[in-house]
C-alpha positions as CSV (number, residue, x, y, z in Angstrom):
1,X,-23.6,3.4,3.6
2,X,-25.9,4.2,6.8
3,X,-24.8,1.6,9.4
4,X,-27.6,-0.5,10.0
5,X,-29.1,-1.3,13.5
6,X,-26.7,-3.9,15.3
7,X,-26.4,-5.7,18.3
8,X,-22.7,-6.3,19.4
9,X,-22.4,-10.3,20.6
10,X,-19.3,-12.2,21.8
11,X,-16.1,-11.2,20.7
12,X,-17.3,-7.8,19.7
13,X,-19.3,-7.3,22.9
14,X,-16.2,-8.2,25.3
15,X,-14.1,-5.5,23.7
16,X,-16.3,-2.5,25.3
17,X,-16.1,-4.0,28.9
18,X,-12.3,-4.6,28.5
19,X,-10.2,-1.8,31.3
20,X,-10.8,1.6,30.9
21,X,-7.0,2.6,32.1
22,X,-4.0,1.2,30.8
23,X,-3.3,0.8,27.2
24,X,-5.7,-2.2,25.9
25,X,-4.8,-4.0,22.1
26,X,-7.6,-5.5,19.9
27,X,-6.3,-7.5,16.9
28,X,-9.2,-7.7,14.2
29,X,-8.7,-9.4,11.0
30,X,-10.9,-7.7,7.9
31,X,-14.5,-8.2,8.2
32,X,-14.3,-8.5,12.0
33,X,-16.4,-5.0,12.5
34,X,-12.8,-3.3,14.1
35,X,-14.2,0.1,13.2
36,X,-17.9,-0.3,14.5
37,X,-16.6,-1.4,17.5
38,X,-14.3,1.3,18.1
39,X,-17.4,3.7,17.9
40,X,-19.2,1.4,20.1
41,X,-16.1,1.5,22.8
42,X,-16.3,5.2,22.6
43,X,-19.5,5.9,23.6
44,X,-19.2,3.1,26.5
45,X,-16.4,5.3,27.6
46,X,-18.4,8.4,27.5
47,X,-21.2,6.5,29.3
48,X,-19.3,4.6,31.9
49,X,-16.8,7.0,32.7
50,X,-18.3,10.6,33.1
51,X,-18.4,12.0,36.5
52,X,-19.3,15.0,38.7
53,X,-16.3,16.2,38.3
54,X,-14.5,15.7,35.4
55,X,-15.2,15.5,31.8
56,X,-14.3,12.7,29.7
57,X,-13.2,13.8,26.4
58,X,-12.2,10.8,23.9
59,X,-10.9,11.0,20.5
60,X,-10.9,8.5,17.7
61,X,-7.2,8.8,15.6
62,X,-7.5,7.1,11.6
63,X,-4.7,7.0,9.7
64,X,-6.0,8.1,6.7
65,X,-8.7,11.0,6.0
66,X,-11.4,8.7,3.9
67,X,-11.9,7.1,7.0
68,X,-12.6,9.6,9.1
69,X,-14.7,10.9,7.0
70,X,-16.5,7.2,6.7
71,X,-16.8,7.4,10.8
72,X,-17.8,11.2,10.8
73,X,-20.7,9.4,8.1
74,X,-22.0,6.9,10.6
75,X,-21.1,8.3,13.8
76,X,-24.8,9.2,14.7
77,X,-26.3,5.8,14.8
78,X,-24.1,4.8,17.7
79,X,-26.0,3.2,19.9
80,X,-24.8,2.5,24.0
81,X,-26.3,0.8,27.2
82,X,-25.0,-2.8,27.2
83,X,-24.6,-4.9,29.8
84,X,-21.4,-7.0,31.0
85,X,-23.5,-10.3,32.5
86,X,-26.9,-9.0,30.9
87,X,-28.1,-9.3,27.2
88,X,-30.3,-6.3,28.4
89,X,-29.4,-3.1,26.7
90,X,-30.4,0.0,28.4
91,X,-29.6,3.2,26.4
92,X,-28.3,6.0,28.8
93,X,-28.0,9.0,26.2
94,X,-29.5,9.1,22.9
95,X,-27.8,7.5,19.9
96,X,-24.7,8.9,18.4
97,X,-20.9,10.2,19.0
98,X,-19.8,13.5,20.0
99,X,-16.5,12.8,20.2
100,X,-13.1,14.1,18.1
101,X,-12.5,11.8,15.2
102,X,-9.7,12.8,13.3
103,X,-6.4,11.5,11.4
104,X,-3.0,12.5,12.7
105,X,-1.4,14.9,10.3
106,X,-4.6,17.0,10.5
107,X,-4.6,16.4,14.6
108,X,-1.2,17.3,14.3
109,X,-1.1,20.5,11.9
110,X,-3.6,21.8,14.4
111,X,-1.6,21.2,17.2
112,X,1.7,23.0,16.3
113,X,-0.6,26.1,14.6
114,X,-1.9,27.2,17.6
115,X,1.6,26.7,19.3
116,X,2.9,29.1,16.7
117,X,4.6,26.2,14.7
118,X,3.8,26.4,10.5
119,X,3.1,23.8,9.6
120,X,1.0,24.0,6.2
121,X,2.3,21.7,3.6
122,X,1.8,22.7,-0.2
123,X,0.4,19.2,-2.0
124,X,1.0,20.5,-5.1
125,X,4.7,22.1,-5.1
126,X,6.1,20.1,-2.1
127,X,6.8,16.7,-3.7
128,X,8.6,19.2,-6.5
129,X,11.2,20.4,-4.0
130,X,11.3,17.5,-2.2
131,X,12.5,15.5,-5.2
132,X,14.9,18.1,-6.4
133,X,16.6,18.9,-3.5
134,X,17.4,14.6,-2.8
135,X,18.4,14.3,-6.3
136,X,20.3,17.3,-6.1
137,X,22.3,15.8,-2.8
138,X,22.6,12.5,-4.5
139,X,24.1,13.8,-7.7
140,X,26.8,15.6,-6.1
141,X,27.9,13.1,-3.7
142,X,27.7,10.2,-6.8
143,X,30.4,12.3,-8.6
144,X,32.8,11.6,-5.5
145,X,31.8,7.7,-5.4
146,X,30.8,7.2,-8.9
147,X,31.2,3.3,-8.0
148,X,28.7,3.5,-4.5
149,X,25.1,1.6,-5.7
150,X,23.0,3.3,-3.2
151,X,23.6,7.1,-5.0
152,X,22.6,5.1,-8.3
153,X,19.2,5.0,-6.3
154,X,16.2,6.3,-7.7
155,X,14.7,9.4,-5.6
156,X,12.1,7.4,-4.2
157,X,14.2,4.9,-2.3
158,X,15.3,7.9,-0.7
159,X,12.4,9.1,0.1
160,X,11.2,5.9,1.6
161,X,14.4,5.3,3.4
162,X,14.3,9.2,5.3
163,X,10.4,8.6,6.1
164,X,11.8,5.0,7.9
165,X,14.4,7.2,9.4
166,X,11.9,9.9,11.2
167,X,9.0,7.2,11.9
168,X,11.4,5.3,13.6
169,X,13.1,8.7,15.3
170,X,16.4,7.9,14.2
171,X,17.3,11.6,14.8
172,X,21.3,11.1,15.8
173,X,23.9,9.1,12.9
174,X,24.9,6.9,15.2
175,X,21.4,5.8,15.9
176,X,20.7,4.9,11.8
177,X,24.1,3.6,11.3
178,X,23.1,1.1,14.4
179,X,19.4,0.4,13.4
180,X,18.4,-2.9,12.3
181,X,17.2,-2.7,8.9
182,X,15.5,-6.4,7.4
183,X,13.2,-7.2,4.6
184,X,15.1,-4.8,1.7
185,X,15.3,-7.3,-0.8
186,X,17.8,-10.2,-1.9
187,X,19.8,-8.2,-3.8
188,X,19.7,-4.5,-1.8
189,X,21.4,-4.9,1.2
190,X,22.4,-1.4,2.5
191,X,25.8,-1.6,3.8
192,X,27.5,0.8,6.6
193,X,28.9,2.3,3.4
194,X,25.7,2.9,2.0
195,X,24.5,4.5,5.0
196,X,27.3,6.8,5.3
197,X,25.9,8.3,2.3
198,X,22.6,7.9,2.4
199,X,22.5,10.2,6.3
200,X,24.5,12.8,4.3
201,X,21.9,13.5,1.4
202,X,19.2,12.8,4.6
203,X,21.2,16.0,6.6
204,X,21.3,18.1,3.5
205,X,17.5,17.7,2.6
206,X,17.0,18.8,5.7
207,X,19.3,21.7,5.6
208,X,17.2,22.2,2.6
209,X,13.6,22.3,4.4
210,X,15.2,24.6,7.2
211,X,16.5,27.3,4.6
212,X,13.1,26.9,2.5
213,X,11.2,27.5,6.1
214,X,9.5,24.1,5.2
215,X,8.5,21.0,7.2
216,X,7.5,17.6,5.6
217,X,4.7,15.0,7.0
218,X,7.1,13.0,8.9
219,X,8.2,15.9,10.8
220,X,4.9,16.6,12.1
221,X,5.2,13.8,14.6
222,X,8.8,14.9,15.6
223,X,7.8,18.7,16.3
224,X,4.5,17.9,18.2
225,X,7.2,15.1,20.8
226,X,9.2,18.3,21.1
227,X,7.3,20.7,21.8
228,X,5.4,18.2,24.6
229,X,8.7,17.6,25.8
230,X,9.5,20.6,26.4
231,X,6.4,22.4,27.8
232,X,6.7,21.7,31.5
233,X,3.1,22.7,31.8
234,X,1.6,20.5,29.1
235,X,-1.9,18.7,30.1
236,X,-2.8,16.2,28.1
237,X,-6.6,16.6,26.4
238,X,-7.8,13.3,26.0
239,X,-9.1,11.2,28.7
240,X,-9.2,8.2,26.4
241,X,-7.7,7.7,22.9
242,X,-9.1,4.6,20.5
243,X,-6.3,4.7,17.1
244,X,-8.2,2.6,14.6
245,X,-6.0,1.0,12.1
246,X,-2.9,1.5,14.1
247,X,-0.8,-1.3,12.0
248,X,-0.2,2.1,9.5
249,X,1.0,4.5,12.5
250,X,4.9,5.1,12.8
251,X,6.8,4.6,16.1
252,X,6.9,8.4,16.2
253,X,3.3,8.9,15.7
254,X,1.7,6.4,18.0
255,X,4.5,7.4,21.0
256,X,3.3,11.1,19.8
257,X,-0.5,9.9,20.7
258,X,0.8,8.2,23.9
259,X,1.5,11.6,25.0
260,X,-2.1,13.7,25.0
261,X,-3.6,10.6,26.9
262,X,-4.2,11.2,30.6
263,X,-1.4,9.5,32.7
264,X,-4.4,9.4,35.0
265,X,-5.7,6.7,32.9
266,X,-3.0,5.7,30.4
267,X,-6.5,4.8,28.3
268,X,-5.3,4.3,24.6
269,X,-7.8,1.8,22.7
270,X,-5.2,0.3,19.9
271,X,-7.1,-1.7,16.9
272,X,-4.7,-3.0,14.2
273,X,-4.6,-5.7,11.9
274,X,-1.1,-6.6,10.6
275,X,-2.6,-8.4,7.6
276,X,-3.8,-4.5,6.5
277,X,-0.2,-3.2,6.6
278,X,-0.2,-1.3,3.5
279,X,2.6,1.5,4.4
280,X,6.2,0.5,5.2
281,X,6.4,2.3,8.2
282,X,5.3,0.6,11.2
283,X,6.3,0.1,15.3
284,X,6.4,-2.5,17.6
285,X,5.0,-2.6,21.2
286,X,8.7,-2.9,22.5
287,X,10.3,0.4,20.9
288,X,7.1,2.3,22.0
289,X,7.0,1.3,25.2
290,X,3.6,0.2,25.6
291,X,2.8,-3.1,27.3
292,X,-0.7,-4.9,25.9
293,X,-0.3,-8.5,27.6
294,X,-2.8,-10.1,29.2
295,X,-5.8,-9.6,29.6
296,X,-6.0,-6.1,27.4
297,X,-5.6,-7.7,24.3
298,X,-7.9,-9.2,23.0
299,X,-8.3,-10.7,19.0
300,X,-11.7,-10.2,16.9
301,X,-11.4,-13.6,14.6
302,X,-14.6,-13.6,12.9
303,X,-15.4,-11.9,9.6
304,X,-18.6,-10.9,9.7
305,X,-18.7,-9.1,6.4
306,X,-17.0,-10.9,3.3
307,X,-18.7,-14.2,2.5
308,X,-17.1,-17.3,2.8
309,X,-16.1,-17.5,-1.1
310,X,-14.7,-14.0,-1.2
311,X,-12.9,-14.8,2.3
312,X,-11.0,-17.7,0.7
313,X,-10.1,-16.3,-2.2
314,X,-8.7,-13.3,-0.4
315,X,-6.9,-15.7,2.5
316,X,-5.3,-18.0,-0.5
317,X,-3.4,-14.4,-1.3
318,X,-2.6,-13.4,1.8
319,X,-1.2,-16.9,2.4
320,X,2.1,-15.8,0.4
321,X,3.2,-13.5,2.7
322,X,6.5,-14.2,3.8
323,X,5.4,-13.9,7.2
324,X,1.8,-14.7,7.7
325,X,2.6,-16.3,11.2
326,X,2.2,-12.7,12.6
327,X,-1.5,-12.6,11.3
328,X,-4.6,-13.4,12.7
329,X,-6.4,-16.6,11.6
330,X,-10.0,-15.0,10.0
331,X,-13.1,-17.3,11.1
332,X,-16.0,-16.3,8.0
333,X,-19.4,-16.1,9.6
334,X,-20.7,-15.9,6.2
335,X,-21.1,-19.5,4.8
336,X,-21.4,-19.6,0.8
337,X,-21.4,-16.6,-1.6
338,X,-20.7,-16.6,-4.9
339,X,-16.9,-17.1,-6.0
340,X,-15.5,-14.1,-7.0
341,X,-14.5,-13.4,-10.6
342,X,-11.2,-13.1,-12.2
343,X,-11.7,-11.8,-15.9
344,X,-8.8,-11.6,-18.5
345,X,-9.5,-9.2,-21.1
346,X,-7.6,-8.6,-24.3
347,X,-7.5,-4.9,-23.9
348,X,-9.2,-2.0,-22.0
349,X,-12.0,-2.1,-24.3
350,X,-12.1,-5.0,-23.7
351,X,-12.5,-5.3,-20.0
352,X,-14.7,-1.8,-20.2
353,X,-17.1,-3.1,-22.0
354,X,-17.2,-6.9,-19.6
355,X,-17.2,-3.9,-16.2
356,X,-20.2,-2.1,-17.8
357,X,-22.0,-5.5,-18.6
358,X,-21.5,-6.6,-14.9
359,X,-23.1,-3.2,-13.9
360,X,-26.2,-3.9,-16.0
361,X,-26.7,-7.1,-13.4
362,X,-26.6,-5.0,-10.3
363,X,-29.3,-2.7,-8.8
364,X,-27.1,0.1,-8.4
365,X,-29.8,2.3,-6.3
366,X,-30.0,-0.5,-3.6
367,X,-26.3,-1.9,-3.8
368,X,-23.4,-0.3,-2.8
369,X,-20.6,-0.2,-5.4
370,X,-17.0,0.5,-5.5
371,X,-14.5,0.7,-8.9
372,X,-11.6,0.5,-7.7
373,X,-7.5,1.1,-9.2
374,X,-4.3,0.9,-8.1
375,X,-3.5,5.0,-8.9
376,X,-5.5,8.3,-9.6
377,X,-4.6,8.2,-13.7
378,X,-6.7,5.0,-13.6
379,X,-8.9,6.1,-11.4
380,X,-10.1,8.9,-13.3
381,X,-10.5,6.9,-16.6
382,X,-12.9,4.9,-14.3
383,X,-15.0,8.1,-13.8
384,X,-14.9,9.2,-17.6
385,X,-15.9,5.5,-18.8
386,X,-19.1,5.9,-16.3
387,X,-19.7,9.4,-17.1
388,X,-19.8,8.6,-20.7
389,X,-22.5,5.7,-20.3
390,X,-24.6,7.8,-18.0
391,X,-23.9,6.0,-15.0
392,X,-24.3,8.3,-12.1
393,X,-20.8,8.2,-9.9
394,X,-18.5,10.3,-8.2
395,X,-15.0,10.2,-6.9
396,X,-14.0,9.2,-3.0
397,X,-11.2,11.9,-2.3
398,X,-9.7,12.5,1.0
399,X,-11.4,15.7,1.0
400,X,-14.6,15.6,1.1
401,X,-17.4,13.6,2.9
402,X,-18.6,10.6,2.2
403,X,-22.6,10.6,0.8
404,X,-23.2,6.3,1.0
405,X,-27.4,7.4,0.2
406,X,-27.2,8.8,-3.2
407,X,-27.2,5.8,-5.3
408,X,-24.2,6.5,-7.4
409,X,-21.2,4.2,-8.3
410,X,-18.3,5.1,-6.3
411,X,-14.9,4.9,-7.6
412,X,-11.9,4.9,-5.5
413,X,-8.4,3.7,-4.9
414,X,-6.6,0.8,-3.5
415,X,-5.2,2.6,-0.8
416,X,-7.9,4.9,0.5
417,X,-11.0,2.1,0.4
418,X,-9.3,1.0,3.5
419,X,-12.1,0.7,6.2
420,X,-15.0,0.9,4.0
421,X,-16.9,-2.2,2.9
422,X,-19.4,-2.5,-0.2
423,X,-21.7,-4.8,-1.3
424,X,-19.4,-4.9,-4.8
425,X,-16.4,-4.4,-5.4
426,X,-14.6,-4.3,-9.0
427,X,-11.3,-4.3,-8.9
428,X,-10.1,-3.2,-11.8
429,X,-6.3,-3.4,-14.5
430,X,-5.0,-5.8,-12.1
431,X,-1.7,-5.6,-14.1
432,X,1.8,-6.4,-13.8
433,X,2.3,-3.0,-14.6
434,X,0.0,-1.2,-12.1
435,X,0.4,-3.7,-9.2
436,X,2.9,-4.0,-7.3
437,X,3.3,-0.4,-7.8
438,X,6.6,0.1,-10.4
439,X,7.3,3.3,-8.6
440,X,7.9,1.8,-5.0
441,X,10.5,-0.8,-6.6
442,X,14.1,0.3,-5.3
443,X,14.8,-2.9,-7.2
444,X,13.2,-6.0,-8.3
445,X,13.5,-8.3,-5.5
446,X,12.5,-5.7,-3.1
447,X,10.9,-8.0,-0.7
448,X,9.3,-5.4,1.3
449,X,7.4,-3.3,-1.4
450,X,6.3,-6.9,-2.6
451,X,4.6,-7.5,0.7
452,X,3.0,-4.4,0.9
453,X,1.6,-4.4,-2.4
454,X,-0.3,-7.8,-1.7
455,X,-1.3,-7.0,1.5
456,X,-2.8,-3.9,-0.4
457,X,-4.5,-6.1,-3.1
458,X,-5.8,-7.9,-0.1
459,X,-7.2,-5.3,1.8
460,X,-9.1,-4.4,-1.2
461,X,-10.4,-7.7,-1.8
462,X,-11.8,-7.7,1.8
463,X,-14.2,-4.9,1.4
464,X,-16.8,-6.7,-0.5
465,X,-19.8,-7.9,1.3
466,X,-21.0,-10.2,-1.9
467,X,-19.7,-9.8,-5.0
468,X,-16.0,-9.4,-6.0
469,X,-14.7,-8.9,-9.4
470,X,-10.7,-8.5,-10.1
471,X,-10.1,-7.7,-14.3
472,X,-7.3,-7.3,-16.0
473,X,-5.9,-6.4,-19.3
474,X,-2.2,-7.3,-20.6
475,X,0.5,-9.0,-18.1
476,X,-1.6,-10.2,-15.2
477,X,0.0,-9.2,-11.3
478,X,2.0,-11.8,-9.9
479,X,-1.0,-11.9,-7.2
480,X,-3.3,-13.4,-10.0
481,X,-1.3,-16.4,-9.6
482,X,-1.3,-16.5,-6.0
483,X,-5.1,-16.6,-5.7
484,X,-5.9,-20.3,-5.4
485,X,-7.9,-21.1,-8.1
486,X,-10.4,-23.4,-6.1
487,X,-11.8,-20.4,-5.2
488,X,-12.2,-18.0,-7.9
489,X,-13.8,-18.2,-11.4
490,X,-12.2,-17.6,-14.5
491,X,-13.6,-15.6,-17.4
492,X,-11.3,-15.1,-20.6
493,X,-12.4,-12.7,-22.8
């Protein structure tokens, strides 16, 4: 997807000019051009801010690893030279970024490696060990309180709960049996009981990782604050720091970033939008100590990239949140589009064969397209049905860069299309039984995994520039039926 030639105006403009010390905010809803104009900030910074005598070295922190490898993509077609009170534009380097752009855990690997800290994770055996030693912990301590409805738990609450418990550095009992805890669902409120139990299977997994001589993710942020902490000599590298989708950051991770910033200049660029929360984690400006009133923050309403219909459509969803008062208000700068299609199919065949027949329509070479699913099993029968009717595709993996000139379908999932935008988007099984994800249920009126799931859905709605498809086949998602129908059309097949 080569970024085409654009001028910044307004909103967008403003955010480049705002102070270069001091932590600054920007609030962007989807569509608003968050991550263009954090590549746009960093090269004003490296323009503006270079002198005789020191450096400026700025870094670009994602959350995830597709899109840094989407910025890493379009990096060098940045473009600088504006103008506060001039429309002029007066380049003072050549176009493109030489800057650090990297997500944390791989910032953060580094980082404790060449401190002598291992901190190499095995993908494939990990979540093995991980699981057996909680559900090893839990079994014991459920024969002594056969009776206690937190050690009936599956091992994922658990998981969940202990990656709340480092994000939010909860690293002493007395501090998790004292933190609030809200939005667990009607029927799963975890008592001081509950917790008793819950930080004594959390101590032995961890006795567990120490004997193993193993560390998981949410460690990462912990060691790197220690090992700060504790280096009287430690000089921060970064003379500014932009964090693009910060909304999916933990408390320990963003404080952890706080840390490699200059105190010279404090300069941490922070672009979130809570609307594109899709991990359960999460901080506020409070507990991290960062103050962003005034005027460095600033809110990007306009959605420059969805058309009005597919804005709508995707709003109408995101409408049922149980809090959308925290959200931005989006402004679509696209009027019109087409309404985007909501299909119900009698069986996968079935909505195969009506996903292949939209393909047909669309000039593939010249269009950017995304088939996208809520997991990797699904995800891979995307890339089998294409393979088999000769449609040139491949796979967007975490792993690998991102070729957006090649003409082929791409197929991804929910979670890692975040930040990327197409001109179609297929959306694809939009099941009951795929989405909300039955695995992140720790039971069924789990308010927060409900939230998170739409806001997902939503988020993957939201990267389509004109043409948005959502199929199904069997029970549709309870989001089917949040999607206003005024704005959608309905094809039964």
């Amino acid at each position: 997807m080569p970024l085409k030639e654009i001028i910044l105006k307004g909103e967008q403009k403003r955010v480049l000019f705002l102070p270069a010390i001091e932590p600054i905010q920007i609030k962007g809803v989807a569509g608003s051009g968050k991550t263009t104009v954090a590549l746009y900030r960093a090269k004003h910074l490296i323009e503006t801010q270079n002198n005789l005598f020191k450096e400026t070295k700025v870094a670009i922190f994602t959350f995830n690893k597709t899109l840094t490898n989407y910025i890493e993509a379009i990096k060098h077609n940045i473009s600088g030279g504006y103008q506060k009170d001039s429309e002029e534009i007066t380049p003072r380097s050549a176009p493109g970024l030489n800057v650090q752009v990297v997500n944390f855990h791989k910032w953060a690997y580094w980082f404790l490696r060449n401190r002598g800290i291992e901190a190499f994770i095995d993908f494939r055996n990990f979540p093995t060990f991980q699981s057996s030693s909680i559900e090893k912990h839990r079994k014991v301590l459920l024969t002594k309180h056969p009776d206690n409805n937190v050690l009936n738990k599956r091992v994922e609450f658990f998981i969940e709960e202990f990656k709340w418990i480092k994000g939010k550095l909860l690293l002493a009992k007395n501090d998790y049996m004292n933190a609030p805890r809200t939005g667990r669902g009607t029927s799963d409120r975890v008592t001081q009981i509950d917790r008793e139990h819950i930080w004594s299977v959390f101590e032995s997994y961890n006795q567990d990782l120490k004997n193993a001589g193993k560390i998981d993710f949410d460690d990462y942020a912990i060691l790197c604050l220690k090992e700060i902490e504790n280096d009287t000599s430690f000089e921060a590298p970064y003379t500014h720091i932009i964090v693009d989708e910060a909304q999916d950051l933990s408390k320990a991770q963003i404080l952890t970033i706080s840390k490699i910033v200059s105190p010279e200049t404090k300069s941490l660029s922070i672009i979130a939008d809570t609307a594109q929360r899709i991990y359960k984690s999460g901080f506020s400006w409070k507990e991290v100590g960062i103050e962003v009133r005034g005027n460095r923050t600033l809110s990007l309403k306009k959605n420059y990239r969805n058309t009005e219909a597919i804005s709508l459509a995707a709003t109408s969803l995101l409408n049922h949140d149980p809090d959308p008062s925290e959200f931005t208000i989006a402004e679509p700068a696209r009027k019109g589009g087409e309404k985007p299609e909501i299909s119900f199919c009698s069986d996968w065949n079935n909505e195969t064969q009506y996903i292949l027949e939209k393909l047909k329509q669309i000039d593939l070479k010249n269009e950017l397209t995304v088939l996208l699913h809520r997991d990797w099993n699904g995800m891979r029968k995307l890339k089998d049905l294409l393979f088999y009717n000769k449609i040139g595709c491949e796979i967007i993996n975490e792993n690998s860069a991102i070729n957006f000139d090649n003409g082929m379908v791409k197929i991804c999932t929910l979670s890692s299309v975040k930040g990327l935008e197409f001109d179609n988007v297929f959306i694809t099984e939009v099941n009951e039984d795929n989405i909300p994800y039955p695995p992140g249920f720790n039971d069924e009126n789990d308010d927060i995994h409900i939230s998170t799931e739409r806001r997902l859905l939503y988020t993957a709605m939201t990267r389509a520039r004109e043409k948005l498809y959502l199929s199904l086949n069997g029970t549709p998602s309870r989001y089917i039926n949040e999607i206003d129908r005024e704005y959608v059309q309905i094809i039964k097949l």
